[in-house]
ROMARRO-819037 format. One record per residue: residue in one letter; x, y, z of N, C-alpha, C in turn. Coordinates in Angstrom, 3 decimals. Layout:
res; neast; nnorth; nup; caeast; canorth; caup; ceast; cnorth; cup
a; X; Y; Z; X; Y; Z; X; Y; Z
...
***
This chain:
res; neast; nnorth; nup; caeast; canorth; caup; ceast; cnorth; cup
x; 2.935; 1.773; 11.307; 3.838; 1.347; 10.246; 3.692; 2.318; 9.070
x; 4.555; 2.583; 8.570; 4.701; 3.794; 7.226; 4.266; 2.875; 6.257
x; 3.975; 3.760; 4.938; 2.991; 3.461; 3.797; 4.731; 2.690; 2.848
x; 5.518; 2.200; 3.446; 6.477; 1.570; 2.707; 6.641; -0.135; 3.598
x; 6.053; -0.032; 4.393; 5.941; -1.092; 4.744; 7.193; -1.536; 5.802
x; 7.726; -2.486; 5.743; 9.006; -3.300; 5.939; 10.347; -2.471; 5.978
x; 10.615; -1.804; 4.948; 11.511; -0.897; 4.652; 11.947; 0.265; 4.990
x; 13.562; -0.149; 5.731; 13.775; 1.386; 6.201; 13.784; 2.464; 5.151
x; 13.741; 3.622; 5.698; 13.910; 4.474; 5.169; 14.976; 5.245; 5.970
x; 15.838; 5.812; 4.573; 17.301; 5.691; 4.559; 17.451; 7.501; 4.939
x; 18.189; 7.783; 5.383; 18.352; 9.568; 6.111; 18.019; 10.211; 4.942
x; 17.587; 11.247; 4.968; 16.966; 12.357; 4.080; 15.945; 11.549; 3.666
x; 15.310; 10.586; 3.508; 14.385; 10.106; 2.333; 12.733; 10.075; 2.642
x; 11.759; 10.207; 1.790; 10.480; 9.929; 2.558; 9.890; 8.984; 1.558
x; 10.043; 7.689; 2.064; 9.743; 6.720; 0.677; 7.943; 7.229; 0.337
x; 7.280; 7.302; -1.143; 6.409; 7.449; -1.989; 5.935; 6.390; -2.077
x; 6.353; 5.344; -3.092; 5.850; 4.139; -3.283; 6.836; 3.245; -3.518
x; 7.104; 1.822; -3.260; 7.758; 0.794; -3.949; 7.290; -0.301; -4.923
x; 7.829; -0.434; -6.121; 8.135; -1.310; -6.735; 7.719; -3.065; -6.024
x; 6.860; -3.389; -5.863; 7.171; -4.431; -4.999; 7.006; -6.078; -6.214
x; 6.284; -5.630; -7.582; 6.680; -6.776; -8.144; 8.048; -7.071; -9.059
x; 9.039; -5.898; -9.040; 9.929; -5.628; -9.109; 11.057; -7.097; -8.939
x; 11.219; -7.368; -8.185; 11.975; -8.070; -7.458; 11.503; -9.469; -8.008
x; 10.453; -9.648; -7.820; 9.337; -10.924; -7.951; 9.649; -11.266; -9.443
x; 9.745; -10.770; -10.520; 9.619; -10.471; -11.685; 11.407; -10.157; -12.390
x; 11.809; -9.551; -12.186; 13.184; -9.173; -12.641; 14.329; -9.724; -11.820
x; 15.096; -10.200; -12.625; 17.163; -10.001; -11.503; 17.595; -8.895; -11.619
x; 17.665; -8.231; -10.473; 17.765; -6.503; -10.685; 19.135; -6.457; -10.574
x; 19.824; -5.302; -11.578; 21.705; -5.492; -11.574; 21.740; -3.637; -11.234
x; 22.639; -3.259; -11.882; 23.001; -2.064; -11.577; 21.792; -0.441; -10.759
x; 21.603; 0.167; -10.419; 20.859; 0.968; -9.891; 21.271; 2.529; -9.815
x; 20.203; 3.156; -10.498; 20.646; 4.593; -10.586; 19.738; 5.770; -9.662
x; 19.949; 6.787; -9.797; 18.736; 7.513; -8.450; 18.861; 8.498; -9.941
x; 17.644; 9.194; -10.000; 17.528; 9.698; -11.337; 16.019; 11.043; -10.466
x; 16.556; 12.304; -11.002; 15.769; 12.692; -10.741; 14.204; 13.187; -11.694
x; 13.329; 14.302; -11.373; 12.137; 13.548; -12.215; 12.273; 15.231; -12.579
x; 11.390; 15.503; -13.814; 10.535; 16.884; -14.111; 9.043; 16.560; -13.788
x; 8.916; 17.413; -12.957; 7.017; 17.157; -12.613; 6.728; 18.307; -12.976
x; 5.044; 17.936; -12.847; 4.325; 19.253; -12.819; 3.804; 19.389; -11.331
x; 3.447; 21.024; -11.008; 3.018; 21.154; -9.518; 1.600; 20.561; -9.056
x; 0.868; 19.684; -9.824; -0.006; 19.220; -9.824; 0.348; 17.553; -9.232
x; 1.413; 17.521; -9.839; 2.123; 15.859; -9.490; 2.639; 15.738; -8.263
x; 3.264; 16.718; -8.245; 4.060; 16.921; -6.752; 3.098; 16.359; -5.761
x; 2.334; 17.654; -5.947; 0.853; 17.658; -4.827; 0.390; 16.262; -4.657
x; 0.000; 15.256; -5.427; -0.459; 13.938; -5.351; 0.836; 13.274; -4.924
x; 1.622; 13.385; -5.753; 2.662; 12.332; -4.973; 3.234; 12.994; -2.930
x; 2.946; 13.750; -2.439; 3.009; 14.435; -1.012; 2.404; 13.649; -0.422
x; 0.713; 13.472; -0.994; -0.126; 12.565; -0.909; -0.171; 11.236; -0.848
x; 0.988; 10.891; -1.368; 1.297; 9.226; -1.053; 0.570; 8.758; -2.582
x; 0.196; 9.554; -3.464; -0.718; 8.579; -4.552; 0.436; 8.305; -6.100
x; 0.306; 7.121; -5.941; 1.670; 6.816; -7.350; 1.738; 5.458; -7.379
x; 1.816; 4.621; -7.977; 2.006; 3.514; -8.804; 3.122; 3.206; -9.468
x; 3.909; 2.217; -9.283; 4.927; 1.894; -10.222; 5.491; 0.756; -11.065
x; 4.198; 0.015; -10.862; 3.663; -1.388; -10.900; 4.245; -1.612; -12.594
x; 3.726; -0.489; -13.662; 4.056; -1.233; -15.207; 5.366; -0.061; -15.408
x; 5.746; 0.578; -14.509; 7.052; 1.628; -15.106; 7.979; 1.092; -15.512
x; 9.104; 1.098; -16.710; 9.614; 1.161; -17.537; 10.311; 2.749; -17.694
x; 11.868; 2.253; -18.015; 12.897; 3.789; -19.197; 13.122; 3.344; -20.094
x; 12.504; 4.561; -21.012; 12.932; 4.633; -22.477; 13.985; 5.269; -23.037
x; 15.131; 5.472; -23.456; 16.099; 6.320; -23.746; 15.675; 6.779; -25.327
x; 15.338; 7.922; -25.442; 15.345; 8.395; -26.857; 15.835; 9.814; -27.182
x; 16.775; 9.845; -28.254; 17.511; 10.904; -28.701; 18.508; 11.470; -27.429
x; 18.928; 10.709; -26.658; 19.761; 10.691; -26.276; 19.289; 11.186; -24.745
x; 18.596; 11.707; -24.222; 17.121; 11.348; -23.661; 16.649; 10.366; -22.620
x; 16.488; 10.136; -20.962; 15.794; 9.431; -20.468; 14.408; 9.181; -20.286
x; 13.426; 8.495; -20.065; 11.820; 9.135; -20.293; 11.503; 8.237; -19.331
x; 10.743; 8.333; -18.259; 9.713; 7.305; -17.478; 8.523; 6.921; -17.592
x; 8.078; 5.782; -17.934; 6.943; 5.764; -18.744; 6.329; 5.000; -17.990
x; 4.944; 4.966; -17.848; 3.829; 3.790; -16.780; 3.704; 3.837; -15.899
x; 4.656; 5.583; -15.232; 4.022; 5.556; -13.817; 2.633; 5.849; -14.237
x; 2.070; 6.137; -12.484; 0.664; 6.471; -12.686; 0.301; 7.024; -11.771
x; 0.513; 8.951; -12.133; 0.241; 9.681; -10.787; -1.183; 10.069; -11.118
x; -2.169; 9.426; -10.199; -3.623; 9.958; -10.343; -3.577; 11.513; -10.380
x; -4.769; 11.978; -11.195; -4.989; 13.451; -11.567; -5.970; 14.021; -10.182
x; -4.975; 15.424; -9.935; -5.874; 15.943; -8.407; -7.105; 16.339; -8.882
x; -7.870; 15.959; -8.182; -9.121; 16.375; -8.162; -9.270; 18.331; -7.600
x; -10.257; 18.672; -9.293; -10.192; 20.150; -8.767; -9.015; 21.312; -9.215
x; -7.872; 19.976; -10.081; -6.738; 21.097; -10.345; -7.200; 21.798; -11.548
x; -6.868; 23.282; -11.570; -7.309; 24.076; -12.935; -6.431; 23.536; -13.698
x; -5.395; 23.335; -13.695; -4.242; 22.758; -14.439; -3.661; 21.508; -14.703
x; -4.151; 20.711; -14.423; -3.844; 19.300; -14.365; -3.072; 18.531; -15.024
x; -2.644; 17.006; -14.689; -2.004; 16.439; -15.761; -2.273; 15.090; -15.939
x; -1.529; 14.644; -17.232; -2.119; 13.138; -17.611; -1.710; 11.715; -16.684
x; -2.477; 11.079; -16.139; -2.460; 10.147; -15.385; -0.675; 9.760; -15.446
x; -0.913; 9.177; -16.942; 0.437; 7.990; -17.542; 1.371; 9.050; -18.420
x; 1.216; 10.023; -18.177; 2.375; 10.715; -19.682; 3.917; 10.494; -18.778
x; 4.792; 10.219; -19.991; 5.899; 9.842; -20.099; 6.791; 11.186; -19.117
x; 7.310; 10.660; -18.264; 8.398; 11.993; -17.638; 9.795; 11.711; -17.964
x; 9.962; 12.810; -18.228; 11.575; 13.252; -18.155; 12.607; 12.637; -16.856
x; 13.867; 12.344; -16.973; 14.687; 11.710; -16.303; 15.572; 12.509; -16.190
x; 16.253; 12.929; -15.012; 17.673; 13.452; -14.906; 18.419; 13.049; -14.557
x; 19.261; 12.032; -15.862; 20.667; 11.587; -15.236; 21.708; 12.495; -16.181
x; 22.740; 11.713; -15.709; 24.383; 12.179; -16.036; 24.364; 11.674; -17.543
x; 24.801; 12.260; -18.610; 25.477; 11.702; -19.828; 25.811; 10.609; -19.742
x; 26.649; 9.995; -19.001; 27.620; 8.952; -19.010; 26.655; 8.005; -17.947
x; 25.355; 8.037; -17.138; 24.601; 7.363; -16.756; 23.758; 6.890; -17.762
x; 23.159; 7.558; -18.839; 22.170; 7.504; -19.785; 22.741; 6.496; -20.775
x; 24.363; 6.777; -21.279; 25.002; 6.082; -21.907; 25.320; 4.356; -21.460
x; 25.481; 4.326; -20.327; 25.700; 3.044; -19.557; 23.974; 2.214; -19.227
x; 23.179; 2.956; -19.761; 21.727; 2.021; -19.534; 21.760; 1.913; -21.149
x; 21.420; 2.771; -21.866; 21.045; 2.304; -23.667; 22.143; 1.278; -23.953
x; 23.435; 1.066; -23.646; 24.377; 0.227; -23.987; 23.966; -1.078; -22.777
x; 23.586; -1.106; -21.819; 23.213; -2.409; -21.366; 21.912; -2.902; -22.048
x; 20.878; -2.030; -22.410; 19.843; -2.492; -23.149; 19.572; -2.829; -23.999
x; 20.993; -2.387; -25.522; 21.008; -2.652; -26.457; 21.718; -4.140; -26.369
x; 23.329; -4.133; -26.079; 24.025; -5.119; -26.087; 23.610; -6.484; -25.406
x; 22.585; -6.169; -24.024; 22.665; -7.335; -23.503; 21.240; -7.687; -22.885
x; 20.507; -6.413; -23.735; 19.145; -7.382; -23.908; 18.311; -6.709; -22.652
x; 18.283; -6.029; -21.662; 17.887; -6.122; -20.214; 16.826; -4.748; -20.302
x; 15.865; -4.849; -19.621; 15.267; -3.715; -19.733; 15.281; -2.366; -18.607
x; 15.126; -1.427; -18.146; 14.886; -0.639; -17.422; 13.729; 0.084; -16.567
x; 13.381; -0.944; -15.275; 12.466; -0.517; -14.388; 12.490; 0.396; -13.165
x; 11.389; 0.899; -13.089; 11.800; 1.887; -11.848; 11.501; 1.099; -10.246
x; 12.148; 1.038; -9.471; 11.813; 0.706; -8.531; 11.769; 1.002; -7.355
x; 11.911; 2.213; -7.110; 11.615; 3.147; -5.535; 11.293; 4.617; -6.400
x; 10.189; 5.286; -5.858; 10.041; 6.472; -6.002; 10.290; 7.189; -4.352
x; 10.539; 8.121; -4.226; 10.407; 9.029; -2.862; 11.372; 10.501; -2.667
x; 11.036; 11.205; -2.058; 11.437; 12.617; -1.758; 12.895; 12.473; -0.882
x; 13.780; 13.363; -1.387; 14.696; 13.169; -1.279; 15.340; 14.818; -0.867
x; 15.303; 15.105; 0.387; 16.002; 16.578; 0.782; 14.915; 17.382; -0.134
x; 13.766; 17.001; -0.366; 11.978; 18.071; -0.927; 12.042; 17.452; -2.232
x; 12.930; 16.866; -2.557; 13.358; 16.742; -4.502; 12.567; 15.210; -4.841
x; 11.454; 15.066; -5.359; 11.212; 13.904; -5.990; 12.436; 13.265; -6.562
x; 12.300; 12.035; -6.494; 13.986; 10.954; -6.958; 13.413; 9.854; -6.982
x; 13.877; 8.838; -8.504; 13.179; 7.789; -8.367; 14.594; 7.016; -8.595
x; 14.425; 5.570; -8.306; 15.304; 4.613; -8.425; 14.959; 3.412; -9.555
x; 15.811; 4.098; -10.601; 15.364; 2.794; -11.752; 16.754; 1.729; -11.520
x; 16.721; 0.792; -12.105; 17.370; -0.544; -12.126; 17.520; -1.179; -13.357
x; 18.330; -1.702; -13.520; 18.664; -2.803; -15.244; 18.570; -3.773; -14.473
x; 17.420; -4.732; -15.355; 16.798; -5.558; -14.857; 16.854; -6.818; -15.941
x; 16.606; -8.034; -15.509; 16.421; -9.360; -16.703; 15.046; -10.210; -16.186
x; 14.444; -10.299; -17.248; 13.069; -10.532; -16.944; 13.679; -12.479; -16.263
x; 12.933; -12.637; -15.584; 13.172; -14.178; -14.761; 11.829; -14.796; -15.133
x; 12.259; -16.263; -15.403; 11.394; -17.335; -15.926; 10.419; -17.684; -15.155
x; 9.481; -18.658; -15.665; 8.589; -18.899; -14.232; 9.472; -19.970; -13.310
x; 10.437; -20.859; -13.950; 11.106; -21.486; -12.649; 11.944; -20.947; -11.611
x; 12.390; -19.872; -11.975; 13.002; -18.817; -11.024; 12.088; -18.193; -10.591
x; 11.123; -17.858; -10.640; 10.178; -17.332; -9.745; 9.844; -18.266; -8.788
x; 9.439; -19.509; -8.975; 9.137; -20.316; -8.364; 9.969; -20.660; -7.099
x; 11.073; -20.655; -7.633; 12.842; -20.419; -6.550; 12.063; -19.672; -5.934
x; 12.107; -18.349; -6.170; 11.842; -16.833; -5.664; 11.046; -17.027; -4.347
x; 9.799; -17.672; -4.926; 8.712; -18.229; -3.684; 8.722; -18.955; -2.684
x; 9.579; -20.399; -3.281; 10.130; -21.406; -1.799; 10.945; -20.361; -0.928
x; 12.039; -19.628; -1.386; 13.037; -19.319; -0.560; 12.432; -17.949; 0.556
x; 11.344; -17.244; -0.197; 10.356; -16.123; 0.727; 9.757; -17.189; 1.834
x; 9.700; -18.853; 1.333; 8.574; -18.994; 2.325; 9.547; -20.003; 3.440
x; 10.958; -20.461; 2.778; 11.758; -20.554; 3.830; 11.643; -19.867; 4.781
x; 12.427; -18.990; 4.449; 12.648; -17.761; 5.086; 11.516; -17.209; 6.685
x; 10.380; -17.445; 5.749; 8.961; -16.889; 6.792; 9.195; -17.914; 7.631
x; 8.984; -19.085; 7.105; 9.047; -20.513; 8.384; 10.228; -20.273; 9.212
x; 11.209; -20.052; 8.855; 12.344; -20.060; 9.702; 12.448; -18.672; 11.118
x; 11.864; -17.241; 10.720; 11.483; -16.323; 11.365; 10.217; -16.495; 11.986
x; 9.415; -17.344; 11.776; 8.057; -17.888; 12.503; 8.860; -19.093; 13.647
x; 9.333; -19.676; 13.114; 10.108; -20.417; 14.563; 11.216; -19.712; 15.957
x; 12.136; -18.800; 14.818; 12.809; -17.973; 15.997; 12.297; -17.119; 16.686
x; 11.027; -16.987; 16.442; 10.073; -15.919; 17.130; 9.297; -17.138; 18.158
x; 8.590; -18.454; 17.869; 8.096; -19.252; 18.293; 9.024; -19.500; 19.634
x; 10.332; -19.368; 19.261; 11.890; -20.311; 20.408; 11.515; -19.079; 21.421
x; 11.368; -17.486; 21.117; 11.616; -16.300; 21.823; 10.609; -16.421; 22.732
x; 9.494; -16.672; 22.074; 8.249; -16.442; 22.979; 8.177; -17.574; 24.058
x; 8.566; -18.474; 23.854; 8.378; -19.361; 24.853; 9.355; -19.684; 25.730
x; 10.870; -18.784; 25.381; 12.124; -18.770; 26.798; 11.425; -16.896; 27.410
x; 10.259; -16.444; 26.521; 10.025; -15.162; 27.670; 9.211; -15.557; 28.137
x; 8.732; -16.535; 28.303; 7.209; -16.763; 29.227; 8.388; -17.831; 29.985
x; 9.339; -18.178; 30.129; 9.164; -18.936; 31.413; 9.585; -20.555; 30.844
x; 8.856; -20.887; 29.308; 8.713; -22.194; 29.333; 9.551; -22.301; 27.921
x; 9.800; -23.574; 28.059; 10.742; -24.085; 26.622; 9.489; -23.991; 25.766
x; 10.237; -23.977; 24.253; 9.460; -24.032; 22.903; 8.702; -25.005; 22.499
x; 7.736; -25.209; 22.666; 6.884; -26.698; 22.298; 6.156; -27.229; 23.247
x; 6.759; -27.421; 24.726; 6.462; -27.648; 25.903; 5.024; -26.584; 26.265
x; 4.057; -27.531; 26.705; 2.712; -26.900; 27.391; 2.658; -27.198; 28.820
x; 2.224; -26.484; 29.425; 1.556; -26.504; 30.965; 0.417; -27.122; 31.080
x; 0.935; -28.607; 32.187; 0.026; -29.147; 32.495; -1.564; -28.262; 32.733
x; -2.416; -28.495; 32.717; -4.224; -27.682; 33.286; -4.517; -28.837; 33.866
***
């Protein structure tokens, strides 16, 4: 199983890391693919599979995207190195940058990142406008994951027991 778990991975892509309290935590609305400025020190660790995206956050300033809270561990050994958490640069479109500061200002929502991964060699991360969710919607969040599991734990339960031969529930006399 790949270091993304569950999740395909989509042509050209080599997923890095996911976002996974993301979802748990936010109502995720619109979604942008934004590319990054690294240093060749970052690269190298993120190749490596090492990155975090657990407290990331975009900041828009001076007109300006910034990624803030990743957390690409520092290579061990680099003459040149870089800071764990420093803020990276974002490459979107004018009119992308404009359409997140105006959802953030007007309607309150913040901007998380939630897929990092290589994209045709090109680091690319996937931020999202997001609305922070209450604890009773989380709580939703949880019954309906654990629906869900119960319900795929039974259609797997029905499978296994019309491939062996015997109905679902039904045991063999010993």
């Amino acid at each position: 199983m790949s270091r993304a778990g569950k999740e395909k991975e989509r042509e050209g892509e080599k997923l890095i890391v996911r976002n996974k309290r993301a979802t748990f935590d936010y109502t995720l609305d619109d979604r942008f693919e934004a590319g990054l400025v690294l240093l060749g020190s970052e690269v190298k660790m993120l190749r490596e599979g090492a990155a975090e995206l657990t407290d990331s956050w975009c900041a828009i300033e001076n007109g300006e995207a910034f990624l803030k809270g990743v957390n690409i561990p520092v290579m061990p050994g680099a003459a040149f190195g870089h800071e764990a958490k420093r803020p990276r640069k974002l490459l979107l479109h004018e009119s992308e940058i404009e359409t997140i500061r105006k959802s953030v200002e007007r309607e309150g929502m913040t901007v998380i990142a939630t897929r990092l991964y290589f994209k045709h060699g090109r680091v690319k991360v996937e931020i999202a406008l997001a609305k922070g969710k209450k604890t009773v919607d989380k709580r939703e969040s949880l019954k309906e994951k654990d629906a869900a599991r119960e319900a795929r734990a039974a259609i797997e339960r029905a499978r296994g027991g019309a491939a062996r031969g015997r109905s679902a529930g039904l045991r063999r006399p010993e």
